[in-house]
Z-matrix of the N, CA and C atoms (Angstrom, degrees):
N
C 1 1.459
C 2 1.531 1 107.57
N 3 1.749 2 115.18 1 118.90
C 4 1.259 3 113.28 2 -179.33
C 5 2.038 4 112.64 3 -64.17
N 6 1.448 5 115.94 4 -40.30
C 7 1.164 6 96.38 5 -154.86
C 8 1.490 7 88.14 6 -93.19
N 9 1.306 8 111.26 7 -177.00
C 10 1.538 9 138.39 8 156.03
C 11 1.712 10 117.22 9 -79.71
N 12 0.988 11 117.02 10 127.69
C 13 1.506 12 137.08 11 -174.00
C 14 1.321 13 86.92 12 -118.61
N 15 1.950 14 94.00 13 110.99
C 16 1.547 15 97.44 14 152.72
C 17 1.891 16 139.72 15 -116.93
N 18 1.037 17 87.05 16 151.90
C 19 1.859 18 105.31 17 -145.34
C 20 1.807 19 95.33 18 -70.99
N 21 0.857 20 130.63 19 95.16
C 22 1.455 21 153.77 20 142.92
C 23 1.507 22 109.38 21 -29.20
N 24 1.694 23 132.34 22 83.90
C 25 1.591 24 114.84 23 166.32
C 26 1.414 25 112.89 24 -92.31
N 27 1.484 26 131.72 25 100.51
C 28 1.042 27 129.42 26 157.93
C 29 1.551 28 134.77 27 -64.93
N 30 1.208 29 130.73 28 70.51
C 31 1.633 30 132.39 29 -140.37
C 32 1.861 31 111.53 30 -147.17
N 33 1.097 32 129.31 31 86.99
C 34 1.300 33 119.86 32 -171.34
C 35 1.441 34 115.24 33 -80.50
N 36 1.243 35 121.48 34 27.46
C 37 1.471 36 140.64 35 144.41
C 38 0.995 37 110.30 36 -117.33
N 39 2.092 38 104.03 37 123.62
C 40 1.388 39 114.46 38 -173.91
C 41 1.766 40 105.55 39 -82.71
N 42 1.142 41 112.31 40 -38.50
C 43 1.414 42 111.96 41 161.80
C 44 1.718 43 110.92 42 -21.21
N 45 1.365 44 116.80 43 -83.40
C 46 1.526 45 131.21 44 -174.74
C 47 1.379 46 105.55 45 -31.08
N 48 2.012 47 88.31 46 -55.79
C 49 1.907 48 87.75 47 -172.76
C 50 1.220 49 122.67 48 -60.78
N 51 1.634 50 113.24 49 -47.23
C 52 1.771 51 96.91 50 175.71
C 53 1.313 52 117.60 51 -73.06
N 54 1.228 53 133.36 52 -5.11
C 55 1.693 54 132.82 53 176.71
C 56 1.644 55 79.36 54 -64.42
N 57 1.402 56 142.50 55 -74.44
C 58 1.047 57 153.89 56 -158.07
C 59 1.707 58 107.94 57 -28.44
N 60 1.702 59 80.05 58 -72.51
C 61 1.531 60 95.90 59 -173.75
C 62 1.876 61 108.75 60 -64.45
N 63 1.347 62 120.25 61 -55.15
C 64 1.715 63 99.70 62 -174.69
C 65 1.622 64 117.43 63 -56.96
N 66 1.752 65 110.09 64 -17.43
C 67 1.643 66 94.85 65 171.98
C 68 1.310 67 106.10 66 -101.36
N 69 0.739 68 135.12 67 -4.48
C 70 1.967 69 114.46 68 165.13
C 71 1.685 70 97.50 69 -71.45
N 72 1.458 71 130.31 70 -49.82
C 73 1.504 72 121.52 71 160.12
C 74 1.566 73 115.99 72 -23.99
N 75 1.519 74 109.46 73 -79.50
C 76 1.774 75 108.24 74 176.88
C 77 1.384 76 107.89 75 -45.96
N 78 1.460 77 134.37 76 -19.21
C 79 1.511 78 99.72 77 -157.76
C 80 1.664 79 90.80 78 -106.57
N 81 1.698 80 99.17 79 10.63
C 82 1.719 81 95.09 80 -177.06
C 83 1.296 82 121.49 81 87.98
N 84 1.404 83 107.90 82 32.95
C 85 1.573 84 107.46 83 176.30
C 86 1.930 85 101.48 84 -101.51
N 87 1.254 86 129.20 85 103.71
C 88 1.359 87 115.43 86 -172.04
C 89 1.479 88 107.10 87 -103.31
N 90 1.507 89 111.55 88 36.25
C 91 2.024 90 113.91 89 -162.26
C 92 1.884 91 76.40 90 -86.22
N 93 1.843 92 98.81 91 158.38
C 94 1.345 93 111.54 92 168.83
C 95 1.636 94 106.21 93 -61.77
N 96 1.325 95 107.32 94 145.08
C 97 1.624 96 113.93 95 147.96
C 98 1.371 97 134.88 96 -164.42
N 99 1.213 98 92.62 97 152.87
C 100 1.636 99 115.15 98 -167.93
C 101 1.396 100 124.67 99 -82.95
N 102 1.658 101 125.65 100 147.56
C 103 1.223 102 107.84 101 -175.69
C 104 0.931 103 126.65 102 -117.51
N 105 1.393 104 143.68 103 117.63
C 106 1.963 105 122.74 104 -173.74
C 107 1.159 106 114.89 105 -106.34
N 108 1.644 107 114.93 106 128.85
C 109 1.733 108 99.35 107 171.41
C 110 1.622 109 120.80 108 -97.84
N 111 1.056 110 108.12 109 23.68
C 112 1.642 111 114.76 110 152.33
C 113 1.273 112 121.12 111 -159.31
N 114 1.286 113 102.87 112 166.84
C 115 2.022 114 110.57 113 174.88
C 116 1.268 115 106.94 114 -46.55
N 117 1.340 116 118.09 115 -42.17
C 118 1.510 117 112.47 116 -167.72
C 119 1.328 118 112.35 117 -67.79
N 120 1.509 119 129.21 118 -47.46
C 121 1.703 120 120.41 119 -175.81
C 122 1.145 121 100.87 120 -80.66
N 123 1.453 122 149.95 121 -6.97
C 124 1.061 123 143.85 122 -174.92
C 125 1.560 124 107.75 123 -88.04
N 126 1.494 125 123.98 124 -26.19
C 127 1.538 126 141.61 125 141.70
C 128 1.661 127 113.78 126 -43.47
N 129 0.776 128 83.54 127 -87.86
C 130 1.820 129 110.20 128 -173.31
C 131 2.007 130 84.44 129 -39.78
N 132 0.933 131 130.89 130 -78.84
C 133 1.549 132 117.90 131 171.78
C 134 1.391 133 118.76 132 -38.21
N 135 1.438 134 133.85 133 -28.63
C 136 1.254 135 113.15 134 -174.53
C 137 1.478 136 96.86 135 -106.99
N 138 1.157 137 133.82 136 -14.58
C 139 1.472 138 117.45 137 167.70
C 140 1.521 139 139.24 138 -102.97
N 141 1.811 140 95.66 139 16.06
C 142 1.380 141 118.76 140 -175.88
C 143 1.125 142 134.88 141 73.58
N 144 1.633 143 123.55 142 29.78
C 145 1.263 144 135.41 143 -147.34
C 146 1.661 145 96.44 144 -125.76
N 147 1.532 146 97.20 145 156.64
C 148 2.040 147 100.55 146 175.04
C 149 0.911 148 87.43 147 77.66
N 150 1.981 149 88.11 148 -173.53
C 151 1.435 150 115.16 149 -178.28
C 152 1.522 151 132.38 150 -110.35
N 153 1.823 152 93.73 151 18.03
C 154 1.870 153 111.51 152 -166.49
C 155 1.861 154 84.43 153 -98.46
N 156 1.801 155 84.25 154 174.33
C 157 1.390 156 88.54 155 175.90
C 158 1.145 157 115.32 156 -37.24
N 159 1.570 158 107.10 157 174.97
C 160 1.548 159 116.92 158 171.30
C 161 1.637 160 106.01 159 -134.34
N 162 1.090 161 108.71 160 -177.34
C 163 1.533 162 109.93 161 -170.23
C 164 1.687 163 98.55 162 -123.28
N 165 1.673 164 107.21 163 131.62
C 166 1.294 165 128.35 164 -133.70
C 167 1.572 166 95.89 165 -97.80
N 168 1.612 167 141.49 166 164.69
C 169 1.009 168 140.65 167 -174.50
C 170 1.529 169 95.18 168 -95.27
N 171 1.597 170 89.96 169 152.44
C 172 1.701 171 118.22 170 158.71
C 173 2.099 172 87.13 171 65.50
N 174 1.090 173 122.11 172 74.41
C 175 1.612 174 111.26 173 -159.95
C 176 1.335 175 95.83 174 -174.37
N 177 1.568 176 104.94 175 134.19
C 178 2.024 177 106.76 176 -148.00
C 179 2.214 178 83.18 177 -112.67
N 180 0.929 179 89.72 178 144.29
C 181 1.351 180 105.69 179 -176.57
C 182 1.287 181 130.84 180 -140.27
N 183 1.633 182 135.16 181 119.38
C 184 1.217 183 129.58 182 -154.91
C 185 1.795 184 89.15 183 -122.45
N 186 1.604 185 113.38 184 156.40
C 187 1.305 186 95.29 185 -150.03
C 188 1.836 187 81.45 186 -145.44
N 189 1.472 188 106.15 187 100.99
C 190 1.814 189 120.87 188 -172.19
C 191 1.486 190 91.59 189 -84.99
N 192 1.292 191 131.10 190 106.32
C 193 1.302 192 138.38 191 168.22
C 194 1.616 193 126.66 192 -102.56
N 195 1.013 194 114.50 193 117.75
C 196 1.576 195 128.21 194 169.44
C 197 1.296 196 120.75 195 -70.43
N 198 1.390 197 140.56 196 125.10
C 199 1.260 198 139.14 197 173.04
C 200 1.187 199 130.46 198 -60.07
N 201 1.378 200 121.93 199 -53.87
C 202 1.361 201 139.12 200 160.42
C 203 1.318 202 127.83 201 -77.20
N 204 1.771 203 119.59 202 93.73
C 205 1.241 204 114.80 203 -156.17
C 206 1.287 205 94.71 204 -157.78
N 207 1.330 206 139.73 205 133.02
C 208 1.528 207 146.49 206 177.18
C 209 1.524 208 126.84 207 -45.72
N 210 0.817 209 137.68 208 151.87
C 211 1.358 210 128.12 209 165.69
C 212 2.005 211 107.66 210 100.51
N 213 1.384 212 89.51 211 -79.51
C 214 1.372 213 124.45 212 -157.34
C 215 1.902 214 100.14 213 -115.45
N 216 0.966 215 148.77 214 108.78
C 217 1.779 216 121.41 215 -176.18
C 218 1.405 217 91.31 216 -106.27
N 219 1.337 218 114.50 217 158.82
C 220 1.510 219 127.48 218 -178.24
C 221 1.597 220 120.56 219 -40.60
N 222 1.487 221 127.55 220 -48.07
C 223 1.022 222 128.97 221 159.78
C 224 1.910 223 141.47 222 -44.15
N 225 1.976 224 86.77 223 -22.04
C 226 1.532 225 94.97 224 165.64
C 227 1.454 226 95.55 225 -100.46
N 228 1.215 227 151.30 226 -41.91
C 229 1.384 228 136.31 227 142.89
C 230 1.196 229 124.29 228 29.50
N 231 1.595 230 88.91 229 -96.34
C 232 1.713 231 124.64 230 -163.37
C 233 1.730 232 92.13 231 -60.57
N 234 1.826 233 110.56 232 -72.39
C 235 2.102 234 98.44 233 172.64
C 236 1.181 235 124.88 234 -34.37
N 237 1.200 236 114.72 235 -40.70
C 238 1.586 237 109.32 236 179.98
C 239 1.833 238 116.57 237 -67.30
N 240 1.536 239 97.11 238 -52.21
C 241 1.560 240 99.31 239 167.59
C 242 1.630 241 123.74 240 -40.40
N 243 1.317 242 96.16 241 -53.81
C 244 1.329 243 118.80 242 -152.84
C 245 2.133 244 94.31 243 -79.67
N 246 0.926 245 137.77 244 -47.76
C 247 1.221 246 148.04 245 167.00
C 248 1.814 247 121.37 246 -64.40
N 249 1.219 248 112.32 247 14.93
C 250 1.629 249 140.58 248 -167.27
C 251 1.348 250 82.90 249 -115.97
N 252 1.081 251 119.70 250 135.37
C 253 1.841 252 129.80 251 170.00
C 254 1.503 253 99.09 252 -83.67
N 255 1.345 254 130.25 253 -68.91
C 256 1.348 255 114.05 254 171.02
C 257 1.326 256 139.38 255 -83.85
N 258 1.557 257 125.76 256 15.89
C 259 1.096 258 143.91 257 144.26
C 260 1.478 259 126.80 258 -74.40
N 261 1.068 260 103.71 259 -31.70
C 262 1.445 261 125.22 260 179.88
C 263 1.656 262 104.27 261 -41.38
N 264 1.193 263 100.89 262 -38.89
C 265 1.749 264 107.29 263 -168.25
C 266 1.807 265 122.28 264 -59.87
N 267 1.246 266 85.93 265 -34.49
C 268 1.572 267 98.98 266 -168.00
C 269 1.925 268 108.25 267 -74.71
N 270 1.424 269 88.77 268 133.66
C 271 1.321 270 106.06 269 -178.61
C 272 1.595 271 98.54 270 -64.93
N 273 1.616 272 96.52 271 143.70
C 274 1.591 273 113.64 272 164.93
C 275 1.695 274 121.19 273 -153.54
N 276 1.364 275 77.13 274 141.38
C 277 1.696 276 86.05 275 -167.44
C 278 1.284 277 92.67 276 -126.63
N 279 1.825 278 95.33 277 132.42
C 280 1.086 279 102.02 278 -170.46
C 281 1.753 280 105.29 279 -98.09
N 282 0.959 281 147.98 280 150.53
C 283 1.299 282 152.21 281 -119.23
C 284 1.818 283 119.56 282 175.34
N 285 1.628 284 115.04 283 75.66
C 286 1.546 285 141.85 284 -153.57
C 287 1.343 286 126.71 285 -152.37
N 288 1.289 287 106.97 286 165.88
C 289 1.436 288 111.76 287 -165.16
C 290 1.180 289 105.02 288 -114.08
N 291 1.402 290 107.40 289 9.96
C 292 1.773 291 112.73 290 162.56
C 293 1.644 292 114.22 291 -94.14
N 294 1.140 293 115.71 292 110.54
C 295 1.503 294 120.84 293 150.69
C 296 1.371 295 133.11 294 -98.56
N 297 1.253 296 114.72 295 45.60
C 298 1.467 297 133.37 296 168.77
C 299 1.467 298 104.82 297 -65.27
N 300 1.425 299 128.68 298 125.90
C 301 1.266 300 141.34 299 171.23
C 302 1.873 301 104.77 300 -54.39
N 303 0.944 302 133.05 301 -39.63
C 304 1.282 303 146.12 302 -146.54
C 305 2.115 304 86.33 303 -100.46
N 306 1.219 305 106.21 304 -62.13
C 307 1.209 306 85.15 305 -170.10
C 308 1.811 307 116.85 306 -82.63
N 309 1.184 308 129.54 307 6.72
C 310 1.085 309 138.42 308 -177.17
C 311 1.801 310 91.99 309 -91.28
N 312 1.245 311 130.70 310 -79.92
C 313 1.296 312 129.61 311 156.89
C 314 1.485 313 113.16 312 -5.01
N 315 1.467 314 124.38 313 -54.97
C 316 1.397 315 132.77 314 178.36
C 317 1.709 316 130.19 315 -54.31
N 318 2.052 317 86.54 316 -46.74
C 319 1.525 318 102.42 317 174.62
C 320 1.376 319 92.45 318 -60.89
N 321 1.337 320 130.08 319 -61.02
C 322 1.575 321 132.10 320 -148.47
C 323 1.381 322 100.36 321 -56.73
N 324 1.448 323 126.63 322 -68.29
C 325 1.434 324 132.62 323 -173.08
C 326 1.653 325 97.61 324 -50.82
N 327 1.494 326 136.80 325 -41.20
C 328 1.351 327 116.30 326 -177.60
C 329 1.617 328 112.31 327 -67.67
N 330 1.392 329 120.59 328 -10.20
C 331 1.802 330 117.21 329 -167.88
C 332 1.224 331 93.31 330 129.49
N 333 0.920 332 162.82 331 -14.15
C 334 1.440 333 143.21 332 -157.43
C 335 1.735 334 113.29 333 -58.89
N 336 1.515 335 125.15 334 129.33
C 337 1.415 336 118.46 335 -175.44
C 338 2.045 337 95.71 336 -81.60
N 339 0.555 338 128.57 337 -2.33
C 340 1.477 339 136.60 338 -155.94
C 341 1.389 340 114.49 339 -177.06
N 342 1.394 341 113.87 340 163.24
C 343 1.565 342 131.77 341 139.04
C 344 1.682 343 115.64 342 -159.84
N 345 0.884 344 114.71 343 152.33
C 346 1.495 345 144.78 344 -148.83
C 347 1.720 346 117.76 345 -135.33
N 348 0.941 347 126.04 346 102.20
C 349 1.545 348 120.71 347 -179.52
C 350 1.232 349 90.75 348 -101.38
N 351 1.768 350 92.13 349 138.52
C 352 1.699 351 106.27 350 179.98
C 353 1.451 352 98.03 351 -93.16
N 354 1.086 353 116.81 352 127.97
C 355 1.496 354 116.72 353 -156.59
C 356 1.847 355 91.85 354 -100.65
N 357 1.069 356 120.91 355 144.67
C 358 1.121 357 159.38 356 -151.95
C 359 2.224 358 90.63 357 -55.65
N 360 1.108 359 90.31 358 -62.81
C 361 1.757 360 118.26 359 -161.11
C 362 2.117 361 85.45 360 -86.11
N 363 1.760 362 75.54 361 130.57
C 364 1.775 363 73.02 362 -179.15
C 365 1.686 364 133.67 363 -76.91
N 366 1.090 365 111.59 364 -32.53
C 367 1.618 366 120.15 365 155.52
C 368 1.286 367 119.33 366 -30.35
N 369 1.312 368 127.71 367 -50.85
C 370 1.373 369 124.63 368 163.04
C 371 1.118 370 108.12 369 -83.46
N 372 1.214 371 154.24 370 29.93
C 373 1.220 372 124.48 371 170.42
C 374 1.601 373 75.45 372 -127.87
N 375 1.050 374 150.64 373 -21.19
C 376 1.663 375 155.12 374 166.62
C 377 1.621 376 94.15 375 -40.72
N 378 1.526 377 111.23 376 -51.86
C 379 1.252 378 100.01 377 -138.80
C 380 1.945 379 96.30 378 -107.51
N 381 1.670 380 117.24 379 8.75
C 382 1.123 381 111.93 380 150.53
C 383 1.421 382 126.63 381 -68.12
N 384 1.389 383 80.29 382 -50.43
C 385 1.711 384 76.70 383 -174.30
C 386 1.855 385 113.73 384 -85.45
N 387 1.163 386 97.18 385 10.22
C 388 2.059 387 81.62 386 153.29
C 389 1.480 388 100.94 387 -95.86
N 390 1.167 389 142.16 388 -23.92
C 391 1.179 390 144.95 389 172.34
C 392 1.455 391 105.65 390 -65.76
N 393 1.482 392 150.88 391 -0.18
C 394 0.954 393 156.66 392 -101.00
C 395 1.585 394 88.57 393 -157.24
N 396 1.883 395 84.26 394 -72.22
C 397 1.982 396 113.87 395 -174.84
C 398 1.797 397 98.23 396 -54.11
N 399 1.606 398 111.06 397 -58.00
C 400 1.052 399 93.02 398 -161.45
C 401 1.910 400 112.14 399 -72.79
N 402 1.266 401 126.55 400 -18.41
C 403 1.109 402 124.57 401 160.53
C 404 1.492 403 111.44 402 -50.03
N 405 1.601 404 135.45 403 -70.79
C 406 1.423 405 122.56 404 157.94
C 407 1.163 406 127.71 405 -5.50
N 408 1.803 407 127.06 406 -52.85
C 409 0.764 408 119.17 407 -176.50
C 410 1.469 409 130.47 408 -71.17
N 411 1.327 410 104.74 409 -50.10
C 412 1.681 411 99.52 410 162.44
C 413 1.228 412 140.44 411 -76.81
N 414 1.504 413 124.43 412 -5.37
C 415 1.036 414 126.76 413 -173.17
C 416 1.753 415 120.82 414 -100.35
N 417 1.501 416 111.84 415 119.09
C 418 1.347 417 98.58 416 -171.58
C 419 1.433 418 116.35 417 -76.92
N 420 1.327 419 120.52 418 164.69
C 421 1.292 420 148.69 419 -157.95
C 422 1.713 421 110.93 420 -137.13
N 423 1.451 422 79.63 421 114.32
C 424 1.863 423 87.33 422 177.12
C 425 1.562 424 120.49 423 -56.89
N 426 1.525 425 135.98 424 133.62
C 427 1.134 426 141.36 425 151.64
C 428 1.726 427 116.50 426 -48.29
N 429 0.982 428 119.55 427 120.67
C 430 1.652 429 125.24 428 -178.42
C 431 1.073 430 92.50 429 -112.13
N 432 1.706 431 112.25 430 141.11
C 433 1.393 432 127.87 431 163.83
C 434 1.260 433 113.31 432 -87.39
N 435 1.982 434 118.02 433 -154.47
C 436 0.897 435 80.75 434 178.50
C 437 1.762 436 70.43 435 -146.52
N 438 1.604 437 131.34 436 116.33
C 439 1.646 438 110.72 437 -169.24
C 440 1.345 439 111.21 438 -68.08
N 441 1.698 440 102.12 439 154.25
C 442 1.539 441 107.74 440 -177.96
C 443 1.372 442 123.91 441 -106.19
């Protein structure tokens, strides 16, 4: 894969996020990534709004979303993403400690490319997210512009 896909942690536990981030490292994922601790800057970055980063043109983006998150929670997220004509594109995996049948069903019907329960016990949750990395790796990822 020529470009760089960058890795989006949407997670308002920094705990989760760096568990996140040092195993996509071990399993060999070395793409840049960013961290948000709520729905809202994790918005406000993908639709160019405020005064935090912004999200860059012609630039492929995979978007690890947490459900339970202040402001904004993953589920208004993912609608908002997913209901964006050129947002719409970007893969998202949703990534939680909810395994409710009903709301997993929900992510999916809104777009979700995935979901992932971070399972409680750390070994499995080690070994999602190298399953995670190595999915990253093969799977391509749309380029998003950005209109002017």
């Amino acid at each position: 894969m020529n470009q760089e896909v960058v890795i989006l942690i949407a997670d308002d536990d920094e705990g989760h996020a760096e568990l996140i981030r040092r195993n996509l490292v071990r399993a060999g994922i070395a793409n840049p990534l960013m961290h948000f601790k709520d729905g809202q800057e994790v918005v406000d970055f993908l639709i160019r709004q405020g005064s935090g980063p912004q999200r860059q043109p012609d630039t492929a983006y995979v978007l690890l979303l947490d459900i339970r998150m202040p402001k904004l929670d993953g589920i208004e997220v993912l609608s908002l993403i997913k209901s964006n004509d050129e947002l719409k594109k970007i893969p998202v995996i949703m990534i939680t400690t909810t395994d409710d049948p009903r709301e997993v069903e929900r992510c999916h019907l809104l777009g979700c490319s995935n979901y992932i329960t971070k399972p409680v016990e750390y070994e499995s949750f080690v070994n999602a997210i190298r399953q995670l990395g190595l999915f990253l790796s093969v799977v391509a990822v749309p380029i998003i512009s950005c209109p002017n």
